[in-house]
py3Dmol code that shows the C-alpha trace and the ligand (Angstrom):
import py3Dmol

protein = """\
ATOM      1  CA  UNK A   1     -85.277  -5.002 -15.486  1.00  0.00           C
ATOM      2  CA  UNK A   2     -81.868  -3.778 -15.204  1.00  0.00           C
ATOM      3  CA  UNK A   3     -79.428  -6.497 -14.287  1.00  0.00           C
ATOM      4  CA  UNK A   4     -78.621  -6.694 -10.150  1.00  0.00           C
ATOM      5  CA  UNK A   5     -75.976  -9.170 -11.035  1.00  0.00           C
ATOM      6  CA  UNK A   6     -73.130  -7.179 -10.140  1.00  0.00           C
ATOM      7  CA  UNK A   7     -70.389  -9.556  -8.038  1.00  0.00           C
ATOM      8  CA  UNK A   8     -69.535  -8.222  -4.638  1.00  0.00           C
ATOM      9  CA  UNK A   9     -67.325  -9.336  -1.990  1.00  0.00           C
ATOM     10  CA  UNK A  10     -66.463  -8.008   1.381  1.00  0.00           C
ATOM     11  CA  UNK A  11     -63.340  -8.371   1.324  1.00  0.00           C
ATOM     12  CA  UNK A  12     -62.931  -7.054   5.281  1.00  0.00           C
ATOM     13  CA  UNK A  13     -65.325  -6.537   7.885  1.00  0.00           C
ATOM     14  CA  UNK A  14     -67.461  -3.484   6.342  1.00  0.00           C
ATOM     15  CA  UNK A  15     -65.388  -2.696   3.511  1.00  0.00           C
ATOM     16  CA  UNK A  16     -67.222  -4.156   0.178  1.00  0.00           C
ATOM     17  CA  UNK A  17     -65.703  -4.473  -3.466  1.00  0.00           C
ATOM     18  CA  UNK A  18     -68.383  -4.383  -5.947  1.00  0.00           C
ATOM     19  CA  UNK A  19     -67.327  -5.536  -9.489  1.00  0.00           C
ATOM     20  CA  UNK A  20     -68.983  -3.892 -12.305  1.00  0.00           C
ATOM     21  CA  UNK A  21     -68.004  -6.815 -14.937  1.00  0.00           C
ATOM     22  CA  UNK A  22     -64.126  -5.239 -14.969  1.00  0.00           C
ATOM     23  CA  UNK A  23     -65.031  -1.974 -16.184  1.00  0.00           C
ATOM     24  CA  UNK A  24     -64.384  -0.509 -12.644  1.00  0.00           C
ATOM     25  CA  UNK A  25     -64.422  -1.310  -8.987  1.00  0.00           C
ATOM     26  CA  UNK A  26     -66.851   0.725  -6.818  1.00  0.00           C
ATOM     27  CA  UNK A  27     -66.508  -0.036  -2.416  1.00  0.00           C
ATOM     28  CA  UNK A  28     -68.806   0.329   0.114  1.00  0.00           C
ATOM     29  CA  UNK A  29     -67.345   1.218   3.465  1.00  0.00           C
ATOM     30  CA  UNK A  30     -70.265   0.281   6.650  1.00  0.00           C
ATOM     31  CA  UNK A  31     -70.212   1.720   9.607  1.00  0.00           C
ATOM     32  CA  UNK A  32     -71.962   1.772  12.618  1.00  0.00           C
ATOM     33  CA  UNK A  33     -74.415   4.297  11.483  1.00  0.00           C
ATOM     34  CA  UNK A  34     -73.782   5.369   7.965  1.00  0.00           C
ATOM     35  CA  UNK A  35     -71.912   4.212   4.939  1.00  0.00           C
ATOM     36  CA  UNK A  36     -70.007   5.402   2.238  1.00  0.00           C
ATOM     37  CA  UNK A  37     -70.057   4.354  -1.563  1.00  0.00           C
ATOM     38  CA  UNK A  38     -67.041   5.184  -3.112  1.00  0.00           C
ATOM     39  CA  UNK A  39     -67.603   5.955  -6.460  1.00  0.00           C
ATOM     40  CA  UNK A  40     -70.480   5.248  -9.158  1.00  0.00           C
ATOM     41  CA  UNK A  41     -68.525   2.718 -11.703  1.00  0.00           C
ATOM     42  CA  UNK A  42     -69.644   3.198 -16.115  1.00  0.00           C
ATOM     43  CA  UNK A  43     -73.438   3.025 -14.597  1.00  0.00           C
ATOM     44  CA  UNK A  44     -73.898  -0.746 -16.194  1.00  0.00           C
ATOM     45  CA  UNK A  45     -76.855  -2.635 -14.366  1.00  0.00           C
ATOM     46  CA  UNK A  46     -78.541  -1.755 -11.307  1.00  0.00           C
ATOM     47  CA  UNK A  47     -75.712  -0.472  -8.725  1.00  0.00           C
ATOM     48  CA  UNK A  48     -77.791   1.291  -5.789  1.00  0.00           C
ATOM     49  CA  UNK A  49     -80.301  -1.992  -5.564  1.00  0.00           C
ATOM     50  CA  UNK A  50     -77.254  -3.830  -4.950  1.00  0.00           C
ATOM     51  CA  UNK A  51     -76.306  -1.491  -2.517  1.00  0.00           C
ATOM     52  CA  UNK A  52     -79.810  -0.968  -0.706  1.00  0.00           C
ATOM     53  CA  UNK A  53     -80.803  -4.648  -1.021  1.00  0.00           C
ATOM     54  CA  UNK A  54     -77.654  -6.892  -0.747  1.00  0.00           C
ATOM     55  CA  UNK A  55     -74.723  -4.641   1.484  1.00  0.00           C
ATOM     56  CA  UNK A  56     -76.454  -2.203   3.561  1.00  0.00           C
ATOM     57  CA  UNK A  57     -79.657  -0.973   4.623  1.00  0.00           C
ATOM     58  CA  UNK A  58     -77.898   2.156   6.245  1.00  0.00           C
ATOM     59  CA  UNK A  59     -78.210   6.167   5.077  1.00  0.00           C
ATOM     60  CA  UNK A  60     -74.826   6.602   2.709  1.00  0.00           C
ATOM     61  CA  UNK A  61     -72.926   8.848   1.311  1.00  0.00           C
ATOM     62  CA  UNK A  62     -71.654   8.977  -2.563  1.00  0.00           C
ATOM     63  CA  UNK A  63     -68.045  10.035  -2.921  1.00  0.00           C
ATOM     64  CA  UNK A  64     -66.564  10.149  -6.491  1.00  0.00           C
ATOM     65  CA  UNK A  65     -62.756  10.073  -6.895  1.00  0.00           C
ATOM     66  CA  UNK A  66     -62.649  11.715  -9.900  1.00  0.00           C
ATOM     67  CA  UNK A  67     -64.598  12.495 -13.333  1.00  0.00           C
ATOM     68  CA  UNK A  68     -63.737   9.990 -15.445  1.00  0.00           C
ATOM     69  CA  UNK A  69     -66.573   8.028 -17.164  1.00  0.00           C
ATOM     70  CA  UNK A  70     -65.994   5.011 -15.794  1.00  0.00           C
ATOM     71  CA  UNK A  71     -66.317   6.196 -12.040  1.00  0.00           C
ATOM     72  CA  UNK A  72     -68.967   9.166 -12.268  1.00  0.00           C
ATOM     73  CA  UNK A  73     -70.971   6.817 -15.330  1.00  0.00           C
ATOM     74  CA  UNK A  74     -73.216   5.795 -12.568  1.00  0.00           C
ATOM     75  CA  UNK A  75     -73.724   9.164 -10.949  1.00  0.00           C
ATOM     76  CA  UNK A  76     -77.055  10.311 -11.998  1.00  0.00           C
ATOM     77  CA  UNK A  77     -78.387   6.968 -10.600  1.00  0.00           C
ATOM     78  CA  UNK A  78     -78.358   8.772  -6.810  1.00  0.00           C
ATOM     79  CA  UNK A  79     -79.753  11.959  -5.646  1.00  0.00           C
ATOM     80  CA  UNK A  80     -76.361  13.461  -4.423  1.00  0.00           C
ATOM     81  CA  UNK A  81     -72.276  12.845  -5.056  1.00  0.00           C
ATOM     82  CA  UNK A  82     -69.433  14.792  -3.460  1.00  0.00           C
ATOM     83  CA  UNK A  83     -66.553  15.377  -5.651  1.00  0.00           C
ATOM     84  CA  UNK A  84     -63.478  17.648  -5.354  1.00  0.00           C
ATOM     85  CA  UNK A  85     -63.810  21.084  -6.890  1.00  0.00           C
ATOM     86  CA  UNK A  86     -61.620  20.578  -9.550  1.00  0.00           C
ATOM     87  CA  UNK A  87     -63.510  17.899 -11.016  1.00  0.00           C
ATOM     88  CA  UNK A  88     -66.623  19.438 -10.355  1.00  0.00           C
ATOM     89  CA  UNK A  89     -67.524  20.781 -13.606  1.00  0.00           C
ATOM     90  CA  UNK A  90     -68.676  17.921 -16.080  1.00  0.00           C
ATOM     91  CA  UNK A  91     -69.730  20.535 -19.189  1.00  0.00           C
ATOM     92  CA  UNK A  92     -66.475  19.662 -21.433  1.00  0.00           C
ATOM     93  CA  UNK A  93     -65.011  16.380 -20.245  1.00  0.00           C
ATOM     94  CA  UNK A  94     -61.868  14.469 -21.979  1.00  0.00           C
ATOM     95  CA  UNK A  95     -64.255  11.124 -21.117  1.00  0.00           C
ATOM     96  CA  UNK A  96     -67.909  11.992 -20.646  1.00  0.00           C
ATOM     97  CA  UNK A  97     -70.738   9.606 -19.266  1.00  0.00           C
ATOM     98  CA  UNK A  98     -72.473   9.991 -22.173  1.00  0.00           C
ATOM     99  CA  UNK A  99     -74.979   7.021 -23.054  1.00  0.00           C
ATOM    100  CA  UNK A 100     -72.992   6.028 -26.150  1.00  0.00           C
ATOM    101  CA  UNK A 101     -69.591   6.972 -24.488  1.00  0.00           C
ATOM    102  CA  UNK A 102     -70.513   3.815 -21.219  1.00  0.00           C
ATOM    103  CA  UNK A 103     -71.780   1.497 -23.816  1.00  0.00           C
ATOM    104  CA  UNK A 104     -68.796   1.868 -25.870  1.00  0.00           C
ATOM    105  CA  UNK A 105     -66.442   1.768 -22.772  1.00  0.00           C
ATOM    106  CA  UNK A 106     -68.325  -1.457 -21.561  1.00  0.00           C
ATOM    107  CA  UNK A 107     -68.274  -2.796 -25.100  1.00  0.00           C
ATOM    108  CA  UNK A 108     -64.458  -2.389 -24.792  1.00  0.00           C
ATOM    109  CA  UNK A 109     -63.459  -4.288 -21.650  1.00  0.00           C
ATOM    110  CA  UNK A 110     -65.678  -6.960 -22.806  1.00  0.00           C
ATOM    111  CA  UNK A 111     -64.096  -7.176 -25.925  1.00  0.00           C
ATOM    112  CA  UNK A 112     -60.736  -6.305 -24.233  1.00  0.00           C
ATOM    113  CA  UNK A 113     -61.075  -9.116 -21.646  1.00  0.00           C
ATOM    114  CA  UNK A 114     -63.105 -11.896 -24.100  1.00  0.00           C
ATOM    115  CA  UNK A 115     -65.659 -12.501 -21.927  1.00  0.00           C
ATOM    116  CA  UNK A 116     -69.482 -13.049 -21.152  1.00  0.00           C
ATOM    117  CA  UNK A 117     -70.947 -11.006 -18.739  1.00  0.00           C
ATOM    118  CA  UNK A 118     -74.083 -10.713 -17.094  1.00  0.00           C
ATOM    119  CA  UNK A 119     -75.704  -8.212 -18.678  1.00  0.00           C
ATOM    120  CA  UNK A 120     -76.853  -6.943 -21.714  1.00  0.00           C
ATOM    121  CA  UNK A 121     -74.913  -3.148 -23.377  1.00  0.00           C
ATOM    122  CA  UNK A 122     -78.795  -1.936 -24.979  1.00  0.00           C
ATOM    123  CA  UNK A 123     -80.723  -2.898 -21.685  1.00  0.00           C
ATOM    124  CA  UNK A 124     -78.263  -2.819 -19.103  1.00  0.00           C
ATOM    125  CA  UNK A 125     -76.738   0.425 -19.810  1.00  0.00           C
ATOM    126  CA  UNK A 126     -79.540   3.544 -19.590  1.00  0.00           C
ATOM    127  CA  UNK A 127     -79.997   7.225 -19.553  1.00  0.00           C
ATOM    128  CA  UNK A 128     -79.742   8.811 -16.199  1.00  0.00           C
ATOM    129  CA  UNK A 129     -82.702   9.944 -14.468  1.00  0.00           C
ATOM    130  CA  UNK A 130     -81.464  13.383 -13.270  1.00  0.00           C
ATOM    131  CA  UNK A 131     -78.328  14.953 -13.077  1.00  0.00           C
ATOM    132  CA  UNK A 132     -76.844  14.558  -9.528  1.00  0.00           C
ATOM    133  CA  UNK A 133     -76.485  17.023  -6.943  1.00  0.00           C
ATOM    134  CA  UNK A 134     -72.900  17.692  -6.386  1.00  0.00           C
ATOM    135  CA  UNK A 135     -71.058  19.080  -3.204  1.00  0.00           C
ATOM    136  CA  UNK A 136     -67.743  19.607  -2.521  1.00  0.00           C
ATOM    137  CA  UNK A 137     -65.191  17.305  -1.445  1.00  0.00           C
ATOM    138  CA  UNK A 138     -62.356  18.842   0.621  1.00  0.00           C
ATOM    139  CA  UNK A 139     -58.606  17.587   1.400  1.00  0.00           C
ATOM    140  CA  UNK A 140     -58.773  16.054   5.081  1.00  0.00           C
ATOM    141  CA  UNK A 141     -62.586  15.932   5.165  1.00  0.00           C
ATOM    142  CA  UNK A 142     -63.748  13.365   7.344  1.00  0.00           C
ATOM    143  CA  UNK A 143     -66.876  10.910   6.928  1.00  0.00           C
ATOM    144  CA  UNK A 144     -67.569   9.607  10.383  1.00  0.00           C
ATOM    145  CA  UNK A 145     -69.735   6.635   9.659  1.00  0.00           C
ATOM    146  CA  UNK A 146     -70.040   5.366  13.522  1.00  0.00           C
ATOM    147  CA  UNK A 147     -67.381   2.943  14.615  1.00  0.00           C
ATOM    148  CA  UNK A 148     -64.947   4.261  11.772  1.00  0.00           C
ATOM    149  CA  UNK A 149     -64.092   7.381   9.745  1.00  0.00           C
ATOM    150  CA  UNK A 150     -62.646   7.613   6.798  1.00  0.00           C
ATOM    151  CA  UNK A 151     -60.405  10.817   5.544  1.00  0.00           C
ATOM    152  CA  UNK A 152     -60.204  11.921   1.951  1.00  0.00           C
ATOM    153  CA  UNK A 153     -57.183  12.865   0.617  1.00  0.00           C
ATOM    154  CA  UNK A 154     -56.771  15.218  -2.822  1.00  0.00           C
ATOM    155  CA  UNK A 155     -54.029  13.518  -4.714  1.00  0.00           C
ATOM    156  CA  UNK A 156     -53.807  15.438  -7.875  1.00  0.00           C
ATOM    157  CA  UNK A 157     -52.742  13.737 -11.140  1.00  0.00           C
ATOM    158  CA  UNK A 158     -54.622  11.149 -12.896  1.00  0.00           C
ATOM    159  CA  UNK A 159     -57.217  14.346 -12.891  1.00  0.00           C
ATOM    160  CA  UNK A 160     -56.805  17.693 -11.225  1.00  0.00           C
ATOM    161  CA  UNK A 161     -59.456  16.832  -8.587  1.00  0.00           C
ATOM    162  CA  UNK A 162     -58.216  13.206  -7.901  1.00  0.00           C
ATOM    163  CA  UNK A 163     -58.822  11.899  -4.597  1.00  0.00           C
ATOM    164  CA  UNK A 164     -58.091   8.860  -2.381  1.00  0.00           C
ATOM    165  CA  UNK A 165     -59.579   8.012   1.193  1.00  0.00           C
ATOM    166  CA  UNK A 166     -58.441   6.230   4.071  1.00  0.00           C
ATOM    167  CA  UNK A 167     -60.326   4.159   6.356  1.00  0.00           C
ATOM    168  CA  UNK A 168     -59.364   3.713  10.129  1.00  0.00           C
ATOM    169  CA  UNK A 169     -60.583   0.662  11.027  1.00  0.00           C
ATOM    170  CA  UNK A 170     -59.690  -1.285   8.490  1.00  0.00           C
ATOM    171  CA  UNK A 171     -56.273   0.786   8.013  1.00  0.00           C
ATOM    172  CA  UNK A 172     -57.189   0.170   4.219  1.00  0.00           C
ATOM    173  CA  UNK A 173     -55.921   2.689   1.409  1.00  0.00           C
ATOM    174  CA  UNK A 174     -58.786   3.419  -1.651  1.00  0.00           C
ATOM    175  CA  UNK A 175     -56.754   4.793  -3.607  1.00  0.00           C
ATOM    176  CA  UNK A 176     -59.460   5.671  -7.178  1.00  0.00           C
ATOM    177  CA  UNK A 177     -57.347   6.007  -9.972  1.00  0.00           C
ATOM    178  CA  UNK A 178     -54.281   7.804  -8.284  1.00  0.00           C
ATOM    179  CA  UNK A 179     -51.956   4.739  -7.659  1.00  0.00           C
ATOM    180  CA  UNK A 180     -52.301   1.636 -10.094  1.00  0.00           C
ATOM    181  CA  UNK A 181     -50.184   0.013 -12.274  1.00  0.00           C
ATOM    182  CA  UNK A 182     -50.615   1.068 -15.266  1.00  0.00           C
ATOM    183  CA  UNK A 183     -50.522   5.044 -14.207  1.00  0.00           C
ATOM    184  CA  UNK A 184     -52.317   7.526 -16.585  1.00  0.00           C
ATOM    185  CA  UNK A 185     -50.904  11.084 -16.155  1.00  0.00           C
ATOM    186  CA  UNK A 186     -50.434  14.027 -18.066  1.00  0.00           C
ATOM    187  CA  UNK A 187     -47.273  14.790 -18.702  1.00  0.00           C
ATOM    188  CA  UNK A 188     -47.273  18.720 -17.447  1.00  0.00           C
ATOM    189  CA  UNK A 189     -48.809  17.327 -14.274  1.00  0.00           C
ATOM    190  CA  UNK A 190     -45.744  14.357 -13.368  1.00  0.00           C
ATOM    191  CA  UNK A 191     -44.583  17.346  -9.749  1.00  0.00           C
ATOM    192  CA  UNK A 192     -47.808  17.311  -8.927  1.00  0.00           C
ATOM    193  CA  UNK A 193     -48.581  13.956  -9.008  1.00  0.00           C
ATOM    194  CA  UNK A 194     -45.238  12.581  -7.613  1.00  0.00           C
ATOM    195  CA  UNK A 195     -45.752  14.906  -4.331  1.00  0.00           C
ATOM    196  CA  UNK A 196     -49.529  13.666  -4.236  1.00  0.00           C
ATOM    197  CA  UNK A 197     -48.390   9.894  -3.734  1.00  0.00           C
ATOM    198  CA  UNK A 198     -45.312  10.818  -1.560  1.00  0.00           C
ATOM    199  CA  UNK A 199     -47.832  12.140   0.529  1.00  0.00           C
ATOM    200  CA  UNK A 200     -50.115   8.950   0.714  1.00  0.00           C
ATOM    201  CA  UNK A 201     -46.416   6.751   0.484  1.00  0.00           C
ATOM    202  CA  UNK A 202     -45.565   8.583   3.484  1.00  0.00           C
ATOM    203  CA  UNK A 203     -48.679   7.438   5.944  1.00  0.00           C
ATOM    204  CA  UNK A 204     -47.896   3.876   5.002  1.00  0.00           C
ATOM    205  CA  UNK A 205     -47.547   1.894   8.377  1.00  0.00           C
ATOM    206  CA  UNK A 206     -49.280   5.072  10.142  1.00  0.00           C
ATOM    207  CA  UNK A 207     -52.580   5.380   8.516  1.00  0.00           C
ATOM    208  CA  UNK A 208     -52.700   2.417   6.659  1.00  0.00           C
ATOM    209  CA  UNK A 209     -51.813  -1.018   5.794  1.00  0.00           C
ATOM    210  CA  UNK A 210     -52.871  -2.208   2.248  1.00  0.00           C
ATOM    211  CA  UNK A 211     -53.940  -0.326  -1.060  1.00  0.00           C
ATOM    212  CA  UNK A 212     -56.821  -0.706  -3.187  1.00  0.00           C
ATOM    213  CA  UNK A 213     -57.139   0.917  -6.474  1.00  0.00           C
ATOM    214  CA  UNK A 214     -60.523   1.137  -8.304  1.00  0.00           C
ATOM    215  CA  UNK A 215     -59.797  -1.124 -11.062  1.00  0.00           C
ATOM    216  CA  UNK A 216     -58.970  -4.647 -10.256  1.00  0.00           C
ATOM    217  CA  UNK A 217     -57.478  -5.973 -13.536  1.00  0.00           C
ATOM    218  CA  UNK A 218     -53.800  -5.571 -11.797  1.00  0.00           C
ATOM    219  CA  UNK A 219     -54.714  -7.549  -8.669  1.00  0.00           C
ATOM    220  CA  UNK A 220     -57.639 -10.178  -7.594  1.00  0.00           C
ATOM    221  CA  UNK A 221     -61.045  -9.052  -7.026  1.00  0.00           C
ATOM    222  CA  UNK A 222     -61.010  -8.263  -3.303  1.00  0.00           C
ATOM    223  CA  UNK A 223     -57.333  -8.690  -2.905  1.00  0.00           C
ATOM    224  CA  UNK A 224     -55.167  -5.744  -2.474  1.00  0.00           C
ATOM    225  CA  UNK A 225     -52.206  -3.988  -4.827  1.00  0.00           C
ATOM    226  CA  UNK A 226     -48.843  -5.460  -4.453  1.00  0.00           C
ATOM    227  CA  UNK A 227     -46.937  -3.878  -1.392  1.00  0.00           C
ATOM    228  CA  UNK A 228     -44.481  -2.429  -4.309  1.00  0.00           C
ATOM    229  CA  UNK A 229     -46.685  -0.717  -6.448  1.00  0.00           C
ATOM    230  CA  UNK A 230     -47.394   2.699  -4.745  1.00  0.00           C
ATOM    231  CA  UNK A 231     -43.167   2.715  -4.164  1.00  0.00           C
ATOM    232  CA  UNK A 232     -42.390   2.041  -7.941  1.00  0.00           C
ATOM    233  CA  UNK A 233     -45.010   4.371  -8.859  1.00  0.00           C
ATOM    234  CA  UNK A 234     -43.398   7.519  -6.752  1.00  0.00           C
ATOM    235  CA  UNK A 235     -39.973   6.245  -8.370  1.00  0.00           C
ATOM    236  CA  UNK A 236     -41.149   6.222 -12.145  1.00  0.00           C
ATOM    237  CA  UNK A 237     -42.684   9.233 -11.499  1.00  0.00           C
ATOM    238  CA  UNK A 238     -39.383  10.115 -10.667  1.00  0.00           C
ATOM    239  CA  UNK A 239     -37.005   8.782 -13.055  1.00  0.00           C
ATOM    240  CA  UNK A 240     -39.119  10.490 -15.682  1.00  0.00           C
ATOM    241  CA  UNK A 241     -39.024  14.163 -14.230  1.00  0.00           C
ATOM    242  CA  UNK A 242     -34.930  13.818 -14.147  1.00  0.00           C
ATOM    243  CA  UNK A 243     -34.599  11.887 -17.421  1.00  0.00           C
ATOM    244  CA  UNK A 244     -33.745   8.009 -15.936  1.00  0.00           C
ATOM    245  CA  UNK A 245     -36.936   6.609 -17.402  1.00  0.00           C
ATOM    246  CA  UNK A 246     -37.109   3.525 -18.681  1.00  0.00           C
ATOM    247  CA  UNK A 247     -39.081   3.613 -21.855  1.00  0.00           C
ATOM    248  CA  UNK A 248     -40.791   1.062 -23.997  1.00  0.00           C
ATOM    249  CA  UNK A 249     -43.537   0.456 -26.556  1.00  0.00           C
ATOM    250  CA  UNK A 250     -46.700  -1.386 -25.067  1.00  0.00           C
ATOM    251  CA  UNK A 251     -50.281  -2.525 -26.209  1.00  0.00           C
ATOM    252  CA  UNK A 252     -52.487   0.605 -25.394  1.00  0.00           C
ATOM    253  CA  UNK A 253     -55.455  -1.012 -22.901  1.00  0.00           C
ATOM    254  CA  UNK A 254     -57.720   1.364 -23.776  1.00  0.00           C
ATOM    255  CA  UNK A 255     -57.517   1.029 -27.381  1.00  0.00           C
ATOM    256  CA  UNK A 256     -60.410  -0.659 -29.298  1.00  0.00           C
ATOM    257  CA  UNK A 257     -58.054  -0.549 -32.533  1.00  0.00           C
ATOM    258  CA  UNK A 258     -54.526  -2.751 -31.090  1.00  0.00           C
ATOM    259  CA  UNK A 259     -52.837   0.770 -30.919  1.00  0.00           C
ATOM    260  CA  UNK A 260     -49.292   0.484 -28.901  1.00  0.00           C
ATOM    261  CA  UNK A 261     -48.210   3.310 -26.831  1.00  0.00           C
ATOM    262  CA  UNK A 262     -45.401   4.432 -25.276  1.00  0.00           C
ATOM    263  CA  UNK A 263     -44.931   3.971 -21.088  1.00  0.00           C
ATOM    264  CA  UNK A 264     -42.349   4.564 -18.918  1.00  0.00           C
ATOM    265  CA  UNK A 265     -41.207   1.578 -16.245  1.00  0.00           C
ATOM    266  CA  UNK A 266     -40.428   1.121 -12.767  1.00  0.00           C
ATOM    267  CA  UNK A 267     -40.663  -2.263 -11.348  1.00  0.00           C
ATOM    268  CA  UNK A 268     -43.786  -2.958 -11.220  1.00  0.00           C
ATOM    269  CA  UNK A 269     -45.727   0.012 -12.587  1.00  0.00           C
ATOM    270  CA  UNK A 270     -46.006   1.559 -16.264  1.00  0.00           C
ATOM    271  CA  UNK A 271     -46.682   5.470 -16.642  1.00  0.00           C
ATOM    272  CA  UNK A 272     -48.182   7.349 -19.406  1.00  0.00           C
ATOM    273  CA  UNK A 273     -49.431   9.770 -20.556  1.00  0.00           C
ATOM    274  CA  UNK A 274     -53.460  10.148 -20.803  1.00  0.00           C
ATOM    275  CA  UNK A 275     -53.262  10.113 -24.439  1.00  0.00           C
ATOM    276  CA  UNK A 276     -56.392  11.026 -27.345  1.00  0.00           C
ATOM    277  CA  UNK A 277     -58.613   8.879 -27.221  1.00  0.00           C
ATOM    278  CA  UNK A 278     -61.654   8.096 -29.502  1.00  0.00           C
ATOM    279  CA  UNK A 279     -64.543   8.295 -26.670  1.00  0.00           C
ATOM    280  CA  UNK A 280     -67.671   9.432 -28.114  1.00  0.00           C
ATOM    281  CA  UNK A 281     -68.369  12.583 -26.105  1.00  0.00           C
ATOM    282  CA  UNK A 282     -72.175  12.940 -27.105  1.00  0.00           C
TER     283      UNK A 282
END
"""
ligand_1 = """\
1
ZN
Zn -59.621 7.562 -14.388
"""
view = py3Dmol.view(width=600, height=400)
view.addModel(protein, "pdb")
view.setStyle({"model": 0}, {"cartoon": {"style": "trace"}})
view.addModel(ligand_1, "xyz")
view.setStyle({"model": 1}, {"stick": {}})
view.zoomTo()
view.show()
């Protein structure tokens, strides 16, 4: 049986944060009449029971916020995911959910964060059934879910097709992998991606309230980003396109070997690049 451990917490009336072990953070948003799962975490344990048995026994929808492995690793679990056009097509992807590319993402959090977690990488971590049915997620689409609606916004960066949502009711910010910090960005991208989170910076106070990103290892589980972080991230983004960066040699996260790497800094937020990485991609 694959594990159902996975910790959850509703962390406001509806809006769920479902831990997969700190790999990633997937939410559940319940409405009145439908719900919405924002995105699919590495695919470790049994992520739709938990969903059907312990949050909500309502229809849902699956919306991905990009095509990293560690969001869409859990896609082929449900029948159907939207996902933005541009990071629609999974044939050649920098980080693929491969089988041996989750397990050795899982295996390097746990080693990263020296801990024991409920479940096991051999049993635990399993082919996909199928392969997903995917439509298309559009800027300003709307999921009314009965009682609230929540609007997707493209916020290109991270990935081409990166997107955050907002939720009405709770006036809450998801914002995937777009606004965190320890930003991953492409360098030819850093425009782009500065006009993407002025965009979102701008509706704070108007559309919403507090920011969650979809990794919680830079805030609490079910606690929210630091009021500065989507701010500081606008300004590095900044500083680096008119040559003020601040740079300095850190610890790479993502490295199983200790490798450092180089970030820029603002305040409370580190930018780099998305550098090579060693991900098995079969
Ligand atoms: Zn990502």
């Amino acid at each position: 049986m694959r594990t159902r451990a996975l910790p959850y917490y509703e962390f406001s009336e509806g809006m769920f944060e479902i831990d997969e072990f700190d790999c990633a953070s997937v939410f559940v948003i319940v409405g009145e009449e439908r719900a919405l799962v924002l995105d699919t975490g590495t695919g470790i344990g049994n992520l739709r029971w938990v969903i059907e048995h312990k949050i909500t026994d309502k229809p849902y929808d699956v919306v991905l916020t990009h095509n990293h492995a560690d969001h869409i690793g859990g896609a082929g679990f449900f029948d159907d995911v939207w996902i933005h056009g541009e990071d629609a097509d999974w044939s050649d992807l920098p980080v693929p959910p491969t089988l041996t590319g989750r397990k050795f993402y899982a295996k390097l959090i746990a080693g990263r964060e020296n801990k024991n977690y409920a479940y096991d990488v051999e049993r635990d971590i399993v082919e996909w059934p199928k392969e997903p049915v995917k439509h298309i997620l559009q800027d300003g689409q709307v999921f009314d879910l009965g009682g609230r609606k929540v609007t997707v916004y493209h916020c290109p960066g991270h990935t081409a097709g990166e997107c955050a949502v907002i939720d009405d009711k709770s006036r809450i910010l998801l914002a995937g992998d777009a606004c965190n910090r320890n930003l991953l960005i492409p360098e030819d991208v850093m425009e782009e991606a500065r006009k993407g989170l002025e965009r979102l910076l701008d509706l704070k106070g108007i559309a919403y309230d507090l920011v969650y990103n979809s990794h919680h290892d830079f805030r609490g589980f079910g606690s929210p980003l630091g009021d500065a972080v989507l701010p500081d991230a606008v300004a590095c983004l900044k500083s680096i396109q008119d040559g003020t960066a601040v740079y300095k040699k850190v610890p790479d996260a993502l490295s199983s070997e200790g490798a450092m790497k180089m970030v820029a800094e603002y305040g409370s937020v580190q930018v780099s690049g998305l550098s090579d990485n060693d991900w098995p991609k079969d």
